[in-house]
TINU-135863 format. One line per 4 residues: their letters; for each residue x, y, z of N, C-alpha, C. Coordinates in steps of 0.1 Angstrom, whole numbers. Layout:
N
A) X,Y,Z,X,Y,Z,X,Y,Z ~ ...
// end
This chain:
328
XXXX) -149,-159,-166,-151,-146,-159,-138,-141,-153 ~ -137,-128,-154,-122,-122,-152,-123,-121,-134 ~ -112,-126,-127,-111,-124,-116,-111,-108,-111 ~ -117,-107,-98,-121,-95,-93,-112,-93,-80
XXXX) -111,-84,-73,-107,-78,-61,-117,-87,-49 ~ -106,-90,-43,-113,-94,-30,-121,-88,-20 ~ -129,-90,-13,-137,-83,-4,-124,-79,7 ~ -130,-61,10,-120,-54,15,-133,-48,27
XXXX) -125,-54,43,-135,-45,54,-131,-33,55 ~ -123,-23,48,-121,-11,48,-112,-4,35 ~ -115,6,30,-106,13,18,-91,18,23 ~ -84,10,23,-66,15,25,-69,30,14
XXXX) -68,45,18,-67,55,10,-57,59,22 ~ -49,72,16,-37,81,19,-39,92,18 ~ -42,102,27,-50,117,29,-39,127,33 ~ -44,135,23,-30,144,24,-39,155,35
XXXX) -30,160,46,-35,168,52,-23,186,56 ~ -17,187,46,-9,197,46,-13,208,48 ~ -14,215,60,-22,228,65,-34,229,65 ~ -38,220,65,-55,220,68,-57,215,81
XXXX) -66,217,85,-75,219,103,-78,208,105 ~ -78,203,115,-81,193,123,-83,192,135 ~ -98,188,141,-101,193,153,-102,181,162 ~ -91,183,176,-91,174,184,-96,176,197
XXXX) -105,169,202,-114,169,217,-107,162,223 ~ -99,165,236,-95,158,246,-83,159,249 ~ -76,158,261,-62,164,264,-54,143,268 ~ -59,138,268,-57,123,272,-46,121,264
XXXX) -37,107,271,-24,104,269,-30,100,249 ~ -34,89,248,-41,87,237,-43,98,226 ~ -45,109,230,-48,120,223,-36,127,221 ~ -29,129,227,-16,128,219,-7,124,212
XXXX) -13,111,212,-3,102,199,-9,108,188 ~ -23,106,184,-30,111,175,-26,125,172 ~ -26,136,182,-21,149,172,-4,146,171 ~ -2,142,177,14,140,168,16,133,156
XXXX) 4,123,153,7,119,139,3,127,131 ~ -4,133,136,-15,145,125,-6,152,120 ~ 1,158,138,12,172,127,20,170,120 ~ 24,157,127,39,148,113,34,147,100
XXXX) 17,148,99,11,146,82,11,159,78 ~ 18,168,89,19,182,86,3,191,88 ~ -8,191,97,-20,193,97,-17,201,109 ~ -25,214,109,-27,225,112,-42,219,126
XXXX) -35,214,141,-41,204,151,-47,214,161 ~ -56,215,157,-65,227,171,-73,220,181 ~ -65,217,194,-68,212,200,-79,216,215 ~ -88,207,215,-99,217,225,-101,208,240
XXXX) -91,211,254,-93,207,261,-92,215,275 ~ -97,214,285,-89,221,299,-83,218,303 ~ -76,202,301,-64,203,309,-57,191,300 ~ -45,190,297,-37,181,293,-30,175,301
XXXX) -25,161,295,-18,153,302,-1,161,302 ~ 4,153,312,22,161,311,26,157,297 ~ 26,146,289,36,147,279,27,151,271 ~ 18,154,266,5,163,262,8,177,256
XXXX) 12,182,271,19,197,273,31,197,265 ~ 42,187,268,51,191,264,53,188,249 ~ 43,183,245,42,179,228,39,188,222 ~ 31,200,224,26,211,222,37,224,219
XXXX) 44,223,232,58,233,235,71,227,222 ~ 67,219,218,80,213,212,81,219,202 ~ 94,225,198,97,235,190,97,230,170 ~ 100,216,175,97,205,162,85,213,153
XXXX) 74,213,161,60,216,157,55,229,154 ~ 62,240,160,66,256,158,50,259,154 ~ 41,264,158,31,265,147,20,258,139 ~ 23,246,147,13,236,140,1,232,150
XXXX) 6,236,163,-5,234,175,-12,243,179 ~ -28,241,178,-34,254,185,-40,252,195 ~ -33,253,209,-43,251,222,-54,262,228 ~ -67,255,229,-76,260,230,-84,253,244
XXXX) -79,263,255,-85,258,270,-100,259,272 ~ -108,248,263,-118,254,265,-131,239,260 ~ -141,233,261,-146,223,254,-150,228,242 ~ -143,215,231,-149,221,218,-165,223,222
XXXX) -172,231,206,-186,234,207,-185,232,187 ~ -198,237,184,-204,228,166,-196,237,161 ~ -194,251,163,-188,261,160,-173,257,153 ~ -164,245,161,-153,247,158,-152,237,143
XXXX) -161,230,144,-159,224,132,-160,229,115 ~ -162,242,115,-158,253,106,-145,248,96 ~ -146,248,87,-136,242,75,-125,230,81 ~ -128,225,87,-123,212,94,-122,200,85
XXXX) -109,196,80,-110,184,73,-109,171,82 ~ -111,170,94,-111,158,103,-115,160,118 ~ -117,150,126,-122,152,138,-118,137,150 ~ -112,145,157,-105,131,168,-112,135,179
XXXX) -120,128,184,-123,129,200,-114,116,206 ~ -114,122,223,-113,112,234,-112,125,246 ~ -117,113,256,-117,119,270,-130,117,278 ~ -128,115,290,-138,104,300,-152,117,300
XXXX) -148,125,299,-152,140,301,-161,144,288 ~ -160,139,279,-166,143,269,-177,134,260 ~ -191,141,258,-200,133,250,-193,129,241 ~ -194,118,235,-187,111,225,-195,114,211
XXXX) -209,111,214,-220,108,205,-222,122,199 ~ -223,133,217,-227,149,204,-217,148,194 ~ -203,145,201,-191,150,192,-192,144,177 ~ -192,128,173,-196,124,161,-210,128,157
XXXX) -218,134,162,-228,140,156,-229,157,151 ~ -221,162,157,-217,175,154,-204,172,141 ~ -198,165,142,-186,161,127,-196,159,120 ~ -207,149,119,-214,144,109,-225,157,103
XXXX) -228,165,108,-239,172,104,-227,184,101 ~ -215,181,98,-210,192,91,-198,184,80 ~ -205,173,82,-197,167,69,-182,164,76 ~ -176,159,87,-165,163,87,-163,143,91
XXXX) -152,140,86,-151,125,87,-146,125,102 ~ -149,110,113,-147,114,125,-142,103,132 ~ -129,106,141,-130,87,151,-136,93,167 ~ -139,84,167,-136,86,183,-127,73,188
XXXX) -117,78,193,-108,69,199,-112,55,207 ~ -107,41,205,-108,30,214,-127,27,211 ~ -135,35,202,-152,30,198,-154,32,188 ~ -151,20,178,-155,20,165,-169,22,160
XXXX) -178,22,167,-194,23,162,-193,38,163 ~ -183,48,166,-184,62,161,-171,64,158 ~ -165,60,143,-156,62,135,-154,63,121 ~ -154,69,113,-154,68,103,-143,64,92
XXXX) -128,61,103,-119,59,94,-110,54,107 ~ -98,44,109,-88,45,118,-77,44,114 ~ -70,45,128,-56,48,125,-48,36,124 ~ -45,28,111,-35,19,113,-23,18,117
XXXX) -15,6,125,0,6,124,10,11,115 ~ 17,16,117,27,21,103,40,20,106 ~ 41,23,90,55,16,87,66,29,81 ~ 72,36,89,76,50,83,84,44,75
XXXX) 89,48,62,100,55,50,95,64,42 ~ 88,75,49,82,84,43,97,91,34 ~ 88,91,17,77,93,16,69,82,13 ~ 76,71,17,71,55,16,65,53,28
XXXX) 51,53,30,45,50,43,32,37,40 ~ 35,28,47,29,12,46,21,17,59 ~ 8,13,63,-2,13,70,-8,-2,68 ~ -9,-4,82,-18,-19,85,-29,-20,91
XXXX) -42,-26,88,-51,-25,97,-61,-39,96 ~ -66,-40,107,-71,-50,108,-87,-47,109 ~ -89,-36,110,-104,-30,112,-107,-32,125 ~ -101,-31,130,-103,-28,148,-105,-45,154
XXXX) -103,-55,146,-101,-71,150,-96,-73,158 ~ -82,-71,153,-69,-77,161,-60,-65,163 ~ -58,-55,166,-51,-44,170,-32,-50,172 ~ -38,-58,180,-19,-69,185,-14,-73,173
XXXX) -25,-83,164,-19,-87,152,-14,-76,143 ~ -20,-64,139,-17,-53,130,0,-47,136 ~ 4,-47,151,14,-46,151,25,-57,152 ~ 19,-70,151,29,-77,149,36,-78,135
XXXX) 21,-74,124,26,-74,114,40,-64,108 ~ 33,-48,115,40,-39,114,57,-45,115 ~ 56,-52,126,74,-54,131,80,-65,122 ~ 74,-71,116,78,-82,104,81,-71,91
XXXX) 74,-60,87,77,-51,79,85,-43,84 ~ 83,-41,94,101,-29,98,111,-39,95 ~ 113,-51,98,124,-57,96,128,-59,84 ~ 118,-63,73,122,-61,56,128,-49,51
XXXX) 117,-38,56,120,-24,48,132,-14,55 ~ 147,-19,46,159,-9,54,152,6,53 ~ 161,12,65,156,28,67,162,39,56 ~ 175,30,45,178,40,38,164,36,23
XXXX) 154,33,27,146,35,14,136,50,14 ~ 138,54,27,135,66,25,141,75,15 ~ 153,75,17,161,82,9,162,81,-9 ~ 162,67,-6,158,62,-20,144,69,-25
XXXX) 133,68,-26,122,74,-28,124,91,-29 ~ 129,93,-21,129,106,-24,138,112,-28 ~ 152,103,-37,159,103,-47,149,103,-62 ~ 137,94,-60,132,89,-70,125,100,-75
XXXX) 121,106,-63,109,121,-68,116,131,-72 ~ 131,131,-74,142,141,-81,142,139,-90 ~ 146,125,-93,144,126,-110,135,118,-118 ~ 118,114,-111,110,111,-121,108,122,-132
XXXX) 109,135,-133,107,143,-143,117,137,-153 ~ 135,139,-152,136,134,-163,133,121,-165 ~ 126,112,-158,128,96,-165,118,98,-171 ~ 105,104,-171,91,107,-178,94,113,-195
XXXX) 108,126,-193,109,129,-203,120,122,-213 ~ 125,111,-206,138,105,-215,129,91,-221 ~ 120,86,-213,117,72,-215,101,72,-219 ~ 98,65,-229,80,64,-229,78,57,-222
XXXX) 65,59,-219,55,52,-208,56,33,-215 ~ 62,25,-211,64,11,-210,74,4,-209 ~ 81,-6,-214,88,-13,-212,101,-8,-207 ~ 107,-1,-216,116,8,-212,118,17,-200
XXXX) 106,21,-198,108,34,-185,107,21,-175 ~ 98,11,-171,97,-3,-165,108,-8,-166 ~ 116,-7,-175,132,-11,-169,140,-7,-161 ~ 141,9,-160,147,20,-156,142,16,-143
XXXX) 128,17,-134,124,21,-124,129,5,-121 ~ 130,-10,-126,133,-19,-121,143,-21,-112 ~ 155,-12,-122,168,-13,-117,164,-8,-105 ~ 161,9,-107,162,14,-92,158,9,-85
XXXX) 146,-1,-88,141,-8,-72,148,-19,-68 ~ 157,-25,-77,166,-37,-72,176,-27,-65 ~ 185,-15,-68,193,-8,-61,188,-3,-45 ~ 174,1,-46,168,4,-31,168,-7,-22
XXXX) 170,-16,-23,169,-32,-16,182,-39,-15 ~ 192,-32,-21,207,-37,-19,214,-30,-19 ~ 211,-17,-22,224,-9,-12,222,6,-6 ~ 229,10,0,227,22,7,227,37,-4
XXXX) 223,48,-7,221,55,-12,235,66,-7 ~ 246,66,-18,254,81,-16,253,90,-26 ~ 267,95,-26,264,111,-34,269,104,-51 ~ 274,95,-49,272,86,-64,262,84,-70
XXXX) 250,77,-60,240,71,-67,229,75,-77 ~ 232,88,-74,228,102,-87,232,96,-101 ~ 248,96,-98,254,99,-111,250,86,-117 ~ 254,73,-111,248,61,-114,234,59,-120
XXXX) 225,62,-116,213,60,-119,208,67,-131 ~ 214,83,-135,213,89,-148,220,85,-158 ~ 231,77,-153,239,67,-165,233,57,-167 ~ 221,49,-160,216,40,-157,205,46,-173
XXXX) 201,54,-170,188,63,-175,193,64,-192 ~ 204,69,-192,211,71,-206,215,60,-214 ~ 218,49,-208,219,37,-213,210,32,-217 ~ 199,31,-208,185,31,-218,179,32,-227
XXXX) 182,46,-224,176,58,-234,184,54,-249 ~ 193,52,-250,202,48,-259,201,34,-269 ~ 192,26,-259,189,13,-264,173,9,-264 ~ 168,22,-262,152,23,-260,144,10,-268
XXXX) 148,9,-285,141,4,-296,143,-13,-294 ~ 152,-17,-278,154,-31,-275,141,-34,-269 ~ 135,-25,-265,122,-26,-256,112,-27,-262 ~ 115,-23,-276,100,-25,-282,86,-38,-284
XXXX) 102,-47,-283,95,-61,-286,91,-69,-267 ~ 83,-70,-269,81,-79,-253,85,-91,-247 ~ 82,-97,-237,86,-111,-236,76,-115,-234 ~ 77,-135,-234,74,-143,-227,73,-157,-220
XXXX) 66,-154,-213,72,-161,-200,63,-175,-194 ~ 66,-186,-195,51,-193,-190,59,-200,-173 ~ 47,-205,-170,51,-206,-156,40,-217,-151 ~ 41,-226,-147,37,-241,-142,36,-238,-130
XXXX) 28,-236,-122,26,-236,-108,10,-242,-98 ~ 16,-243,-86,1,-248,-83,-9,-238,-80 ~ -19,-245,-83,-32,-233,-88,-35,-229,-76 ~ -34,-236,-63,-46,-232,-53,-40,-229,-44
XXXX) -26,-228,-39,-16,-229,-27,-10,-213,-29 ~ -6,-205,-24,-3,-191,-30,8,-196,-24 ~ 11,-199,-13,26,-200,-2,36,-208,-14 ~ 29,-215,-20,38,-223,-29,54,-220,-39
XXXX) 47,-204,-44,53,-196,-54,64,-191,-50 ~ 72,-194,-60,90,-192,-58,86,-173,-59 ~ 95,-167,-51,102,-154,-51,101,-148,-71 ~ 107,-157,-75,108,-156,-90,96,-152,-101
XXXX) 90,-157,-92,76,-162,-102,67,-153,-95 ~ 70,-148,-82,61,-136,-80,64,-121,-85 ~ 80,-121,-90,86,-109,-95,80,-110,-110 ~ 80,-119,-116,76,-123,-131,64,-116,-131
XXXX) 50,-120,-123,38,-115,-120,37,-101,-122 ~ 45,-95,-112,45,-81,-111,51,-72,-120 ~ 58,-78,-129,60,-73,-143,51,-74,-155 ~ 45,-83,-152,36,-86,-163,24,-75,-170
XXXX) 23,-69,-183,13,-68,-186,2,-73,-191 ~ 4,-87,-195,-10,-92,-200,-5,-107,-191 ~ -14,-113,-183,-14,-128,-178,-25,-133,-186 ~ -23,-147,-193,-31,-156,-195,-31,-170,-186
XXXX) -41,-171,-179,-42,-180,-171,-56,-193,-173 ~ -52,-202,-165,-57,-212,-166,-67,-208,-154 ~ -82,-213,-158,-93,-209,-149,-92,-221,-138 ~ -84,-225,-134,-81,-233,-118,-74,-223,-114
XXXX) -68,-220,-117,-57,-206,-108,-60,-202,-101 ~ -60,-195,-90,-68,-189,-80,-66,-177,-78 ~ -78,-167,-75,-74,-151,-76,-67,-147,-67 ~ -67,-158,-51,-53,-150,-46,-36,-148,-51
XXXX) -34,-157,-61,-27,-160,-70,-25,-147,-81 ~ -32,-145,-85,-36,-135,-97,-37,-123,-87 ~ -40,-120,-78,-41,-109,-72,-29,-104,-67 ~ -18,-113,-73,-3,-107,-68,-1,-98,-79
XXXX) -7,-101,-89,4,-91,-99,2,-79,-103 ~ 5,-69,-107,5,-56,-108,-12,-50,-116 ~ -18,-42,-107,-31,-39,-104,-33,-32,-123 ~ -20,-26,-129,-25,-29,-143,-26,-35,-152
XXXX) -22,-45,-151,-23,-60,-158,-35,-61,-164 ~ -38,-68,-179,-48,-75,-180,-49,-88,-176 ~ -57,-94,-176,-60,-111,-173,-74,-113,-180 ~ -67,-123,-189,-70,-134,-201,-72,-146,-200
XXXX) -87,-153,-193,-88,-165,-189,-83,-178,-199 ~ -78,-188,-202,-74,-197,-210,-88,-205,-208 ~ -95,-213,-217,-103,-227,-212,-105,-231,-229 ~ -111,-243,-228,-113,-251,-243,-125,-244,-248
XXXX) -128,-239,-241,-146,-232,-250,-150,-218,-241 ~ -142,-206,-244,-146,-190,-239,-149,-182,-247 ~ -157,-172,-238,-161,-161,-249,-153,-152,-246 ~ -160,-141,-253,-155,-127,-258,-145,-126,-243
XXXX) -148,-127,-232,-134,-123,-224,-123,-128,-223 ~ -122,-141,-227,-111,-149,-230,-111,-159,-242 ~ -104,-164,-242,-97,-174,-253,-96,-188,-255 ~ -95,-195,-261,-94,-207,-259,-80,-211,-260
XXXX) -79,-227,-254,-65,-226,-254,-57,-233,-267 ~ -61,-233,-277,-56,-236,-290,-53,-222,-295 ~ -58,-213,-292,-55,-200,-293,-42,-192,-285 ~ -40,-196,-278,-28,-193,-267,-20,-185,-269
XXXX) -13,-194,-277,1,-194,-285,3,-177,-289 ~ -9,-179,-301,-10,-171,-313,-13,-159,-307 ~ -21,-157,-299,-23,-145,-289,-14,-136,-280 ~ -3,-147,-272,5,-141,-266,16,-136,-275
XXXX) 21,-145,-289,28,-140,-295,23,-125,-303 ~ 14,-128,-301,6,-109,-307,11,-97,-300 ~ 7,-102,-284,5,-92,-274,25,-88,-276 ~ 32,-96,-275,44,-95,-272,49,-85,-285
XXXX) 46,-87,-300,47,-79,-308,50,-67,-303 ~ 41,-67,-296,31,-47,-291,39,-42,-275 ~ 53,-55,-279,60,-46,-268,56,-48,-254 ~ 44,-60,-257,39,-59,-240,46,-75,-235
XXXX) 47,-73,-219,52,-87,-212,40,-92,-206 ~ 46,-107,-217,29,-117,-214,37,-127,-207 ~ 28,-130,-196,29,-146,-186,21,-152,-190 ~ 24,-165,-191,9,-175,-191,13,-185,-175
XXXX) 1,-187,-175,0,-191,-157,-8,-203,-165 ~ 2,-216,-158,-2,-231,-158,-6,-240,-150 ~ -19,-241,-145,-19,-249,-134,-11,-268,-135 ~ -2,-265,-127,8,-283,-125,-5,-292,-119
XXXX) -4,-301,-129,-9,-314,-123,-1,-320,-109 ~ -4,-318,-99,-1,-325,-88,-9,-333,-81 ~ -2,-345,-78,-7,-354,-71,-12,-353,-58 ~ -27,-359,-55,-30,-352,-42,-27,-358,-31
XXXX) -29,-351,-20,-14,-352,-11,-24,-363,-1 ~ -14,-371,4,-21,-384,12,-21,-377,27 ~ -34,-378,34,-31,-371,49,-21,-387,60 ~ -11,-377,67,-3,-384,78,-12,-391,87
XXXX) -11,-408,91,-16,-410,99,-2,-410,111 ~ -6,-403,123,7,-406,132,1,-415,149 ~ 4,-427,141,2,-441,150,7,-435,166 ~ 19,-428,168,20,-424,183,14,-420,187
XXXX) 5,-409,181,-3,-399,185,-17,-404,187 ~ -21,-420,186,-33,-425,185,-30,-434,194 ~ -16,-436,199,-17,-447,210,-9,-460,207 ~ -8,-464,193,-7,-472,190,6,-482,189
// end
């Protein structure tokens, strides 16, 4: 049976909100973080309160935003939810329940701040390199842990990968039209992503990267043929796996694996992958393993990069007795 997606307490999605409405209840310190992220998603924030907090006010006035804030001294009513693609409440002052019941009965997705039993979506930790933006969430669990995680990912992700990415959105048109869709263009984007992770982006890195592109382009027909790659590792331990062997993964288009393997294992590698269970006696979804060989050497023909994943016989591990710790 082909490994599946793990059970997920919430859909990680990315909502574009460029000029569209969004209606916020409440003038609270809290409620300003919220329309500040909203406007930075570029969202058109009409906010409905009678009185705001001081940094509230001056978030509003900020010239950053020119146009993107609409203050409205007044309690929202059902009326405002009128082509509304979202809905934030907070404030001591305000029904909570009409409010997510007035979103709901006009379709409009809804949180209410700090009470997840009226939310329909929240706001995770984030990780700015927009247009590279990482979001963490714990589903309202551990709120502490979601930003500790955050600060372990700020410390990986340098700040010039912004730059990088949105070098990348300059010239995916030509890499689309110089490179076909596989191995080759999967080269091209390789480099660039080993370059976004070791050096800083100047007014060279243009010229570099379309010579990068042309060189390719020029040796395209080296790409035709695939590789492969087998890899002996322990089936059940994920922490185990060298750096190496997780980059192999995430290259891979076809993995053939050994059914000890374990899907957090398999769930590292690239979401378009196939996976080809190996065992002595499978059906139509997989293969056997006298078949292996002949299989991956097929796939590889066709230009595709095949892994086979080997579960290592390891010895099982003896638990420590520690005699101090018993007295002894």
């Amino acid at each position: 049976m082909l490994q599946r997606i793990g059970e997920l307490s919430v859909l990680p999605i990315f909502f574009k909100l460029d000029r569209r409405k969004v209606i916020l209840a409440g003038g609270t310190k809290a409620a300003a973080w919220k329309a500040e992220l909203l406007v930075a998603s570029g969202a058109d924030v009409h906010i409905y309160a009678q009185k705001l907090t001081p940094n509230f006010a001056q978030l509003i006035t900020d010239q950053t935003y020119k146009g993107r804030f609409f203050f409205h001294a007044e309690p929202w009513s059902e009326a405002h939810f009128e082509n509304a693609s979202l809905a934030i409440c907070d404030g001591e002052d305000i029904d909570a329940v009409s409010f997510y019941n007035a979103a709901k009965k006009h379709s409009v997705p809804v949180n209410v701040i700090d009470n997840p039993k009226l939310c329909d979506f929240q706001f995770g930790s984030i990780v700015n390199r927009s247009p590279v933006v990482v979001s963490i969430s714990t589903d309202g669990a551990a709120p502490i842990l979601g930003q500790a995680i955050r600060r372990r990912i700020e410390a990986l992700l340098p700040k010039s990968l912004s730059r990088w990415a949105g070098m990348a959105r300059s010239i995916r048109s030509a890499v689309n039209q110089s490179l076909k869709a596989g191995a080759a263009r999967r080269a091209f984007w390789q480099d660039f992503s080993h370059r976004a992770f070791t050096s800083v982006p100047d007014h060279f890195s243009t010229v570099q990267l379309l010579n990068s592109l042309q060189k390719i382009t020029s040796q395209e027909n080296v790409y035709q043929l695939g590789t492969i790659t087998q890899l002996e590792i322990d089936p059940k331990d994920v922490e185990l796996l060298t750096l190496k062997a997780i980059r192999t993964l995430q290259t891979a288009d076809v993995i053939l694996y050994d059914r000890a393997i374990s899907s957090e294992i398999l769930e590292l590698a690239r979401r378009e992958a196939d996976h080809i269970p190996v065992g002595q006696s499978m059906n139509i979804e997989g293969c056997r393993s006298d078949q292996a060989d002949t299989v991956m050497k097929s796939l590889a023909r066709t230009g595709k990069n095949v892994v086979r994943l080997t579960a290592a016989c390891l010895p099982q591990t003896v638990p420590r007795i520690d005699l101090l710790a018993q007295g002894n």
